[in-house]
Backbone as JSON Lines, residues from 0, in Angstrom:
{"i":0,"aa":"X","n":[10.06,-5.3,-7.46],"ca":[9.89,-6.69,-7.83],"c":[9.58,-6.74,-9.33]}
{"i":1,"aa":"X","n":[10.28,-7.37,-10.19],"ca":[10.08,-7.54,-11.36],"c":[9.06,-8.62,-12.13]}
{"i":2,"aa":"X","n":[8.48,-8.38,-13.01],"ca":[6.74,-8.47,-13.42],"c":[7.05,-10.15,-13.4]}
{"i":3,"aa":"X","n":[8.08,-10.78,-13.42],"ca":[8.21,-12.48,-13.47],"c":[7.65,-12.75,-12.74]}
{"i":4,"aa":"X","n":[8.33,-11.93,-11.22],"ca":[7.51,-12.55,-10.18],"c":[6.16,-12.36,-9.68]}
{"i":5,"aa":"X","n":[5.76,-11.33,-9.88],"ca":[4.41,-11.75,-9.9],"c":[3.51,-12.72,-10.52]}
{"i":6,"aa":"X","n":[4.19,-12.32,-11.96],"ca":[3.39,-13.79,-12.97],"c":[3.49,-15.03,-11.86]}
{"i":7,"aa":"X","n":[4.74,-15.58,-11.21],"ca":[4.9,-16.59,-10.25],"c":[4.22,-16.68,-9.08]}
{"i":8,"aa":"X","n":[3.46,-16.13,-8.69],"ca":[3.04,-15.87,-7.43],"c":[1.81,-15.82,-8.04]}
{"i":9,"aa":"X","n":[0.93,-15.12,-8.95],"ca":[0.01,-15.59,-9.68],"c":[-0.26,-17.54,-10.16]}
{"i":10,"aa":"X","n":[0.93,-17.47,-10.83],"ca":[0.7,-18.71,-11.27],"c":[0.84,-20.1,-10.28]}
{"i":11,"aa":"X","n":[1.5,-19.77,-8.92],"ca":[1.49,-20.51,-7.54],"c":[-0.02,-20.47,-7.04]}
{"i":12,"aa":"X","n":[-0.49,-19.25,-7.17],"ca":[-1.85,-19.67,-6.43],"c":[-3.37,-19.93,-7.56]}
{"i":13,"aa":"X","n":[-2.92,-20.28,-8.66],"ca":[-3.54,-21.05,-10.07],"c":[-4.39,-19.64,-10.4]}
{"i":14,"aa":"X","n":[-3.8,-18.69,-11.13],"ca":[-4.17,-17.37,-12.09],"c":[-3.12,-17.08,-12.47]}
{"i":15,"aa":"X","n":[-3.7,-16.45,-13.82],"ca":[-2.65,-15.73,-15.11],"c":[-2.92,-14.83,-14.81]}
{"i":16,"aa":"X","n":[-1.52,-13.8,-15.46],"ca":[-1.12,-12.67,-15.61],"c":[-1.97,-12.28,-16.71]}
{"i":17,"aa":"X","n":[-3.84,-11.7,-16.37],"ca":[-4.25,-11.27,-17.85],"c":[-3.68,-9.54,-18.06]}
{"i":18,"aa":"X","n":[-3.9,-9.53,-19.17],"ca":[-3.81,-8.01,-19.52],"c":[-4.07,-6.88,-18.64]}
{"i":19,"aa":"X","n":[-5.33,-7.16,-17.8],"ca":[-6.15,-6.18,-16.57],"c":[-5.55,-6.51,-15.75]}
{"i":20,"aa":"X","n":[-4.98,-7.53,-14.88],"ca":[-4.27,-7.84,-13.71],"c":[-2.82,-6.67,-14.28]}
{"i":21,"aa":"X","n":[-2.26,-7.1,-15.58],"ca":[-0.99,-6.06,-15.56],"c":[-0.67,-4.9,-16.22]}
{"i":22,"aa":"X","n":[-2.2,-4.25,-16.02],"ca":[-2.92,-2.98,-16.16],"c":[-2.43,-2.46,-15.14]}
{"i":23,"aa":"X","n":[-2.96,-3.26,-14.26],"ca":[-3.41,-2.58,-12.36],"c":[-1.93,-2.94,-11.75]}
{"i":24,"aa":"X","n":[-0.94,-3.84,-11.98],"ca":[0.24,-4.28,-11.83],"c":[0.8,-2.92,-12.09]}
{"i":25,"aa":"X","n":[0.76,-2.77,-13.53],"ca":[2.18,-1.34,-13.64],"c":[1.38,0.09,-13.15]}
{"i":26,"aa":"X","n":[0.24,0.05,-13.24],"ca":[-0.33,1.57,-12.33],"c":[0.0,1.59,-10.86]}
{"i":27,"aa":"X","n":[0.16,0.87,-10.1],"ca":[0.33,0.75,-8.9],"c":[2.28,0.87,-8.91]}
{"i":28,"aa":"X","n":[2.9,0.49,-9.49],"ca":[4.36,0.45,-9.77],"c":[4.22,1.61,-10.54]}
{"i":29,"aa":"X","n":[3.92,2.56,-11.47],"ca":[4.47,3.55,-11.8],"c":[4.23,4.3,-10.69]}
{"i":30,"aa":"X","n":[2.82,4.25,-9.65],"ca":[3.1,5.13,-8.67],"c":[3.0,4.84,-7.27]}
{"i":31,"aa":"X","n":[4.17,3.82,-6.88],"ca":[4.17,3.1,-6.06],"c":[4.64,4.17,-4.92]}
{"i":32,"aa":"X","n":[4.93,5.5,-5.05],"ca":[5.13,6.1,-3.95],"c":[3.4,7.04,-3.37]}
{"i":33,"aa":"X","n":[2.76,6.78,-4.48],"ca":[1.12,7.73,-4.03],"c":[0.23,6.64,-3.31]}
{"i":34,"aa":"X","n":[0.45,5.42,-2.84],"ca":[-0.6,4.85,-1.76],"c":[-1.95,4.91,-2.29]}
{"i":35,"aa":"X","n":[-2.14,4.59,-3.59],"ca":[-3.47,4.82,-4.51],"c":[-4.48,4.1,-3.53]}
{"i":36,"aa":"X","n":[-5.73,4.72,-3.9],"ca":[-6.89,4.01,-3.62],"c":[-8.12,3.29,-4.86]}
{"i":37,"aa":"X","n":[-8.87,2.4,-4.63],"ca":[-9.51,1.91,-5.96],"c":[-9.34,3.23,-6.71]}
{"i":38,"aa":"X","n":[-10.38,3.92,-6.44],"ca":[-10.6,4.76,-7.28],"c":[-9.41,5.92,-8.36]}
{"i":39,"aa":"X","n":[-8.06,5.76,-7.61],"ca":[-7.02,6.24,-8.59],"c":[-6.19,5.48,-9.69]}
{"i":40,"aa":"X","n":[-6.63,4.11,-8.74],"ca":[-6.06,3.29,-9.16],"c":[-6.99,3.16,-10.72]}
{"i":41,"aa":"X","n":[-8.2,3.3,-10.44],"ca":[-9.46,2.88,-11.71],"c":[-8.75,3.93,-12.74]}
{"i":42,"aa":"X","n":[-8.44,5.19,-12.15],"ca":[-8.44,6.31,-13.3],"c":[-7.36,6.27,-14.22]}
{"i":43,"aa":"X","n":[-5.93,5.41,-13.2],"ca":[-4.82,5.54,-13.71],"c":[-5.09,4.51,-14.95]}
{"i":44,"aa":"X","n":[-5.77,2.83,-14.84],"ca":[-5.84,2.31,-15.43],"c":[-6.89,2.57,-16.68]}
{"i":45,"aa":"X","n":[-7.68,3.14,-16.41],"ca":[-8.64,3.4,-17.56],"c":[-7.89,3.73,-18.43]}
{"i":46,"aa":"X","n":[-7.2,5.08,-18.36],"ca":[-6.42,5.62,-19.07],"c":[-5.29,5.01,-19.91]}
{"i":47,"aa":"X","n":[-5.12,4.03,-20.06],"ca":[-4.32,2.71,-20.46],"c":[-5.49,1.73,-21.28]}
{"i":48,"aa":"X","n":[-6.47,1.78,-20.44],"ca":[-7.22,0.52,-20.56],"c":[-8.17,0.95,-20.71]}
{"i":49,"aa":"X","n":[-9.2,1.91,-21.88],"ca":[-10.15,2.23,-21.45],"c":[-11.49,1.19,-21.4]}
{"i":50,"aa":"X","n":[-11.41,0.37,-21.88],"ca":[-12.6,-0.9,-21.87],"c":[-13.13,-1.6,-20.08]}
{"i":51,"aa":"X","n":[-11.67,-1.38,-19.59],"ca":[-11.88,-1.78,-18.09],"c":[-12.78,-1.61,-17.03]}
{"i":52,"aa":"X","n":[-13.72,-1.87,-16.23],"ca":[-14.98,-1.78,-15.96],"c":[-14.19,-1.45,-14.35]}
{"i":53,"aa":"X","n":[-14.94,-0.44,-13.31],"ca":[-14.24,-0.55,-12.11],"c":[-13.98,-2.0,-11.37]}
{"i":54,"aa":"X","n":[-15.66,-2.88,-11.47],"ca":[-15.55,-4.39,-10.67],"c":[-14.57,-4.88,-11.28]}
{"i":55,"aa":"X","n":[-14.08,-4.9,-12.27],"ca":[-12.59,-5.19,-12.73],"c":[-11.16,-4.98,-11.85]}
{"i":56,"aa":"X","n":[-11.2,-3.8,-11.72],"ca":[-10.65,-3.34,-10.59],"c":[-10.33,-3.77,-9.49]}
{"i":57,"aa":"X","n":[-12.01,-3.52,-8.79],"ca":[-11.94,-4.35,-7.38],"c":[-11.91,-5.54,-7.11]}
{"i":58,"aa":"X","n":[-12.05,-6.4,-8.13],"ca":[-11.58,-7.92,-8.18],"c":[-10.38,-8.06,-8.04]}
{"i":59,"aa":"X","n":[-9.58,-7.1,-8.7],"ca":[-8.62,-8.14,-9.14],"c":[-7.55,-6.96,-7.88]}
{"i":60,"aa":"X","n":[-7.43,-6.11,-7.17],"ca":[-7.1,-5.26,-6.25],"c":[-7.56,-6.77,-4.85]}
{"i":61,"aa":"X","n":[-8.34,-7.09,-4.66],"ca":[-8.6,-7.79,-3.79],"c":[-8.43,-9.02,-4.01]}
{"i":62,"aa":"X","n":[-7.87,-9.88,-4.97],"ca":[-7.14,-10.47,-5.05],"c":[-6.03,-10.29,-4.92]}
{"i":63,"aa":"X","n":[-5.07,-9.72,-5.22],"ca":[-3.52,-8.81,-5.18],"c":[-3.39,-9.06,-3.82]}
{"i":64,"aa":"X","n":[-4.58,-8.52,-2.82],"ca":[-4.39,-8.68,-1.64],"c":[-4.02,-9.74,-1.2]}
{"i":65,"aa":"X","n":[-5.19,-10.88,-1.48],"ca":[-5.36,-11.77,-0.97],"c":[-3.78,-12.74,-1.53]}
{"i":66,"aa":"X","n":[-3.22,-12.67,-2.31],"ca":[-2.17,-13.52,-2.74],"c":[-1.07,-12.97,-2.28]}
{"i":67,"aa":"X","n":[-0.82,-11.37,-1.62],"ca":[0.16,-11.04,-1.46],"c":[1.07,-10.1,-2.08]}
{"i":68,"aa":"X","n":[0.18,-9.77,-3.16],"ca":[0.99,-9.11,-3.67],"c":[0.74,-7.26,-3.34]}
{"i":69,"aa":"X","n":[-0.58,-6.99,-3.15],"ca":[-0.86,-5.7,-2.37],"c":[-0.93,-5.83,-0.7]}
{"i":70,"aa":"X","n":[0.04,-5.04,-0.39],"ca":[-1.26,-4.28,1.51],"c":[-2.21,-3.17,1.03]}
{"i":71,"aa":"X","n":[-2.86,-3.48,2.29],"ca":[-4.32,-2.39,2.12],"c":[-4.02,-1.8,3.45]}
{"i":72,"aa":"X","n":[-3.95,-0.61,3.1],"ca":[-3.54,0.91,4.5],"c":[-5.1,1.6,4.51]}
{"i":73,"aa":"X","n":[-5.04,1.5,5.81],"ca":[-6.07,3.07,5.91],"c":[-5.61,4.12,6.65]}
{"i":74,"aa":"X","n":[-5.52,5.24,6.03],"ca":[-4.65,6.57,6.27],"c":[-6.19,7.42,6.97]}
{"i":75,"aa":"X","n":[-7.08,7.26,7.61],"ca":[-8.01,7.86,8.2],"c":[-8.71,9.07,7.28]}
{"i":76,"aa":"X","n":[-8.61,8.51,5.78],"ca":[-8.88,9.5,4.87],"c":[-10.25,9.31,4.59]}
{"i":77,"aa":"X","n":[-10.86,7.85,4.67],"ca":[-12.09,7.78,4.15],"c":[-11.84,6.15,3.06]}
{"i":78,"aa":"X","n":[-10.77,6.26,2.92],"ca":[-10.87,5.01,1.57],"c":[-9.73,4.1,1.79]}
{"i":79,"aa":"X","n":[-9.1,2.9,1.55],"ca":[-8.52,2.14,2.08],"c":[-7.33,2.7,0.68]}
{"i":80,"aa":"X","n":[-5.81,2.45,1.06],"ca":[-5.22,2.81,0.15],"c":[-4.33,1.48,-0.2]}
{"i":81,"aa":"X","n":[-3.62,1.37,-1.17],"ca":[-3.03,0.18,-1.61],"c":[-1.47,0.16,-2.28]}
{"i":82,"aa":"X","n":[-1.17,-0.67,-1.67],"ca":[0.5,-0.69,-1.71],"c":[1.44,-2.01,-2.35]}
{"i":83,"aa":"X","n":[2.09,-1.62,-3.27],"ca":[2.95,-3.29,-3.19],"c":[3.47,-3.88,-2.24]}
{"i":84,"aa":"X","n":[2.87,-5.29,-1.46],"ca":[3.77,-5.38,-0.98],"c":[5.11,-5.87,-0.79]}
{"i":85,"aa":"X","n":[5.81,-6.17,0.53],"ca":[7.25,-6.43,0.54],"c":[7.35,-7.79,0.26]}
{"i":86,"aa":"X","n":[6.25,-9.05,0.47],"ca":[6.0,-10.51,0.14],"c":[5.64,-11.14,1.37]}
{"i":87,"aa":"X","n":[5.95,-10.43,2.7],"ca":[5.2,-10.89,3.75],"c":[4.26,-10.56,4.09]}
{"i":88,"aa":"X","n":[3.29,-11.36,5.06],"ca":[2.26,-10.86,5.53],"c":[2.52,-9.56,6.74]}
{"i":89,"aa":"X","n":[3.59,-9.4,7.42],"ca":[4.15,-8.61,8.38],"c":[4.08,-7.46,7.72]}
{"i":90,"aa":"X","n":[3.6,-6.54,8.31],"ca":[3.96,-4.75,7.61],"c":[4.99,-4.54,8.25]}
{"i":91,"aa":"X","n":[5.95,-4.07,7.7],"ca":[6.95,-3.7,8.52],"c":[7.91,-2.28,8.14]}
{"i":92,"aa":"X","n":[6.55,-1.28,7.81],"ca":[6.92,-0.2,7.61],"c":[5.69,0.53,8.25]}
{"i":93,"aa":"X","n":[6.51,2.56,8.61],"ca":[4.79,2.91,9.17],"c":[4.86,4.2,7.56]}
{"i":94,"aa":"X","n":[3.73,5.1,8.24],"ca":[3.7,6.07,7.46],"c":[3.8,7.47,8.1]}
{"i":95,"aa":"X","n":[3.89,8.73,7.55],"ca":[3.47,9.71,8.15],"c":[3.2,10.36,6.71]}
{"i":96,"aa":"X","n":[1.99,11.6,7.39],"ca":[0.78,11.75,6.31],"c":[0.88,13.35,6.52]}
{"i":97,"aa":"X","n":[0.93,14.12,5.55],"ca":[0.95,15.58,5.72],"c":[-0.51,16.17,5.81]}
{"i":98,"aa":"X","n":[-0.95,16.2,6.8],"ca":[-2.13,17.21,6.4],"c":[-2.04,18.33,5.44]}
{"i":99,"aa":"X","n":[-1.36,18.99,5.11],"ca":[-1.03,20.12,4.1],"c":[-1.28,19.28,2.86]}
{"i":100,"aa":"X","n":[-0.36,18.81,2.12],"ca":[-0.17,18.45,1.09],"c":[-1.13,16.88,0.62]}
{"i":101,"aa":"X","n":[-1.04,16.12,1.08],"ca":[-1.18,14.73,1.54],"c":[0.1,14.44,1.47]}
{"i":102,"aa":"X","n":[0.82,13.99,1.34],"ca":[2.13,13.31,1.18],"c":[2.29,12.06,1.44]}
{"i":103,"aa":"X","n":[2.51,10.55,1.45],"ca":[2.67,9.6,2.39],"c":[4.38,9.19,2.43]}
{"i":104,"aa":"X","n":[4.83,9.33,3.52],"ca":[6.37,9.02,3.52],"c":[6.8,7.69,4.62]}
{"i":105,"aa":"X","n":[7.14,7.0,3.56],"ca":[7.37,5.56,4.6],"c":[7.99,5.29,5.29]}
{"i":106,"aa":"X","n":[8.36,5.3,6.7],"ca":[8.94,4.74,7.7],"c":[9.76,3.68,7.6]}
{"i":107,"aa":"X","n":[10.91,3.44,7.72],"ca":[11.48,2.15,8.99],"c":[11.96,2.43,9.92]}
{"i":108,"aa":"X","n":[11.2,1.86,11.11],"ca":[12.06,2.1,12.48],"c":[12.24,0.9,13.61]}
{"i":109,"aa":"X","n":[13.05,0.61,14.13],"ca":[13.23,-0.46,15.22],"c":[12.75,-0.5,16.65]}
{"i":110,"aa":"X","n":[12.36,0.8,16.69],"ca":[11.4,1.32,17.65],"c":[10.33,0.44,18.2]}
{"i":111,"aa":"X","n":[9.6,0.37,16.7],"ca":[8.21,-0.67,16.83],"c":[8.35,-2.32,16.97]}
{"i":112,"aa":"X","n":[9.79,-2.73,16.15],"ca":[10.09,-3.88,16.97],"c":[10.34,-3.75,18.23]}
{"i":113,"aa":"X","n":[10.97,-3.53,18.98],"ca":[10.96,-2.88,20.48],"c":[9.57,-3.25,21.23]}
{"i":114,"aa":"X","n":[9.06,-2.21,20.6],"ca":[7.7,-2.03,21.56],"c":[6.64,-3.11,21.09]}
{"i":115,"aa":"X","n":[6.9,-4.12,19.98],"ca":[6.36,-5.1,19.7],"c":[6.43,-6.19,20.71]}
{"i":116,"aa":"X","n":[7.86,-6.51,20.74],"ca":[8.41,-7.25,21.53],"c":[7.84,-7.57,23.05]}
{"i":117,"aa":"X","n":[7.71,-6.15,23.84],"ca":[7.57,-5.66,24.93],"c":[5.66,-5.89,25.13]}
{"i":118,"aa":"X","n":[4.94,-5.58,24.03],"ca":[3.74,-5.72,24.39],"c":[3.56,-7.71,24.35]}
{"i":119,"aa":"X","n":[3.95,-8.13,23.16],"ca":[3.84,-9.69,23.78],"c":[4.47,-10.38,24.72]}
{"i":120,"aa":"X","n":[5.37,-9.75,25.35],"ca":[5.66,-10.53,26.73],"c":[4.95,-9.75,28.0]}
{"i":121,"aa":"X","n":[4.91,-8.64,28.07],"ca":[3.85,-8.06,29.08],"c":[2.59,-8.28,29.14]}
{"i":122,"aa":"X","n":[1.9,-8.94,28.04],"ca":[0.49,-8.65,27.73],"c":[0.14,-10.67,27.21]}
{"i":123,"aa":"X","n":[1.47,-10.67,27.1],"ca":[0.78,-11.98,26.17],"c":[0.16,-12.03,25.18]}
{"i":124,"aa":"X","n":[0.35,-11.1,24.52],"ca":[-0.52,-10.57,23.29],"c":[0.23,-11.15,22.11]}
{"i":125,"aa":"X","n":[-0.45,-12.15,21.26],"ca":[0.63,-12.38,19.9],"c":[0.11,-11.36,18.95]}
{"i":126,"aa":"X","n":[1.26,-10.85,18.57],"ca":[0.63,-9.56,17.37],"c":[0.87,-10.14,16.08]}
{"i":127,"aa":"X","n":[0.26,-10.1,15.47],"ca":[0.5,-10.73,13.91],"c":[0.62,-9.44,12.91]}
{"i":128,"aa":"X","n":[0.0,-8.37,12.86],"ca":[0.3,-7.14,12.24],"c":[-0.06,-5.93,13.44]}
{"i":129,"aa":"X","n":[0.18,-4.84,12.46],"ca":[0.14,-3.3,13.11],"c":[0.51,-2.69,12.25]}
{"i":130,"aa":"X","n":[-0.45,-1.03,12.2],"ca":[-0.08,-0.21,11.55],"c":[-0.31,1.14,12.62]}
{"i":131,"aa":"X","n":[0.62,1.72,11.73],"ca":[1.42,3.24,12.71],"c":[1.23,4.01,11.65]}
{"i":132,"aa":"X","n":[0.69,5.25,11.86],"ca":[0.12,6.29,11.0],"c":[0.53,7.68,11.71]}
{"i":133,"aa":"X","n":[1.66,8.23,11.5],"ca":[1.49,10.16,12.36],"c":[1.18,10.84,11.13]}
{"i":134,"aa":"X","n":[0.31,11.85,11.6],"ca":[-0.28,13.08,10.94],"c":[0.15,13.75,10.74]}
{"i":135,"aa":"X","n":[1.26,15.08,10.27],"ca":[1.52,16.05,10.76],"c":[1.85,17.16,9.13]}
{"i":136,"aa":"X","n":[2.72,18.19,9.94],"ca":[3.04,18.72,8.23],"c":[4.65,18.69,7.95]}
{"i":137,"aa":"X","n":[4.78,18.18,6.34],"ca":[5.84,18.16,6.12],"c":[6.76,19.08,6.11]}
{"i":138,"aa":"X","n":[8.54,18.39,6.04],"ca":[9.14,19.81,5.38],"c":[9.16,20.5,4.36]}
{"i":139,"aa":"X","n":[8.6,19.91,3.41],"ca":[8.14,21.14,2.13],"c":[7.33,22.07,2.74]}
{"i":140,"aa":"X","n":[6.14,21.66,3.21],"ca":[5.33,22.65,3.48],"c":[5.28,23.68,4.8]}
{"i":141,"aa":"X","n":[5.72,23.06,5.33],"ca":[6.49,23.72,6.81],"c":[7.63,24.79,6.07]}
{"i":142,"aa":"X","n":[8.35,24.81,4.98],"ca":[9.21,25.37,4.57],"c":[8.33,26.55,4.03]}
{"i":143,"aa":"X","n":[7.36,26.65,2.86],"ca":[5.9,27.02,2.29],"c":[5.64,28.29,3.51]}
{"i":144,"aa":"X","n":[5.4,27.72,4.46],"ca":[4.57,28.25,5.49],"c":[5.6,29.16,6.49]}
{"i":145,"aa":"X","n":[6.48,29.13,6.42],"ca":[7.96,29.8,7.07],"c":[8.07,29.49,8.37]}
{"i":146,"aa":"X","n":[7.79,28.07,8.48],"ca":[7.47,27.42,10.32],"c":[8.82,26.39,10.13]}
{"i":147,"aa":"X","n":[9.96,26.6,10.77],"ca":[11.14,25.67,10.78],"c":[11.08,24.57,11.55]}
C-alpha cells in the first residue's frame, strides 16, 4: 500500500501523517516480512529517529491498530507482533512459525473458509476473526539438520 493511502485513512479518521507515525510506517514496511513487535519496532525506529521516546511508539502502534492500518498477532512468543494490514478487519491469512530459526511464513488457504463456514452453521457461532498459528521446523532448517 502506498504511503498516500495511509496519509488517507489517517486523514479519514481526523490525524496527520506526523514524521513519528511515518517513522513507524516505513519500519514496519521495510520489514514487513519479520512480524515486529513494539520493541523491534522501537529499535528499528530509533535508529532513524533517535529523539523518539518508546510511548511514542506505543501510541501511535495502537492507533495503526485501531484505524486499520496494523493487525496485532500473537505467535505464543511472549509479545504481541504487528503486521500491515490487508484494510479489513477479517484476517485472512494464517502463519507457521519455525521453532529453529523463528521464521514467520504466511499462509493462504481455503481450508479455513471451509471450516469457517461449517462451524457457523453447526454451532451458530458468528465468527468475526480467527487466528491459526502451526509451530514446526522449516525447510531451511530441516535441510541444516539433514531431516527431509
Amino acid at each position: 500500500m502506498p504511503i498516500e493511502k495511509y496519509k488517507e485513512i489517517l486523514r479519514e479518521n481526523g490525524y496527520k501523517l506526523t514524521p513519528q507515525r511515518r517513522h513507524v510506517i516505513d519500519a514496519i514496511i521495510d520489514k514487513k516480512d519479520c512480524h515486529m513487535s513494539i520493541d523491534e519496532i522501537y529499535k528499528v525506529v530509533k535508529g532513524n529517529c533517535p529523539e523518539i521516546g518508546i510511548a511514542t511508539i506505543y501510541r501511535t502502534v495502537q492507533l495503526f491498530e485501531e484505524i486499520g492500518i496494523l493487525s496485532k498477532q500473537y505467535f505464543d512468543d511472549g509479545c504481541h507482533r504487528y503486521e500491515i494490514s490487508d484494510g479489513s478487519r477479517h484476517h485472512n491469512h494464517h502463519h507457521l512459525i519455525c521453532n529453529e530459526c523463528g521464521s514467520v511464513i504466511e499462509i493462504q488457504d481455503e481450508y479455513f473458509d471451509a471450516l469457517e463456514q461449517h462451524i457457523e452453521k453447526e454451532k451458530k457461532f458468528k465468527i468475526t476473526n480467527h487466528n491459526v498459528v502451526f509451530f514446526g521446523i522449516c525447510e531451511n532448517c530441516r535441510k541444516k539438520s539433514g531431516d527431509s
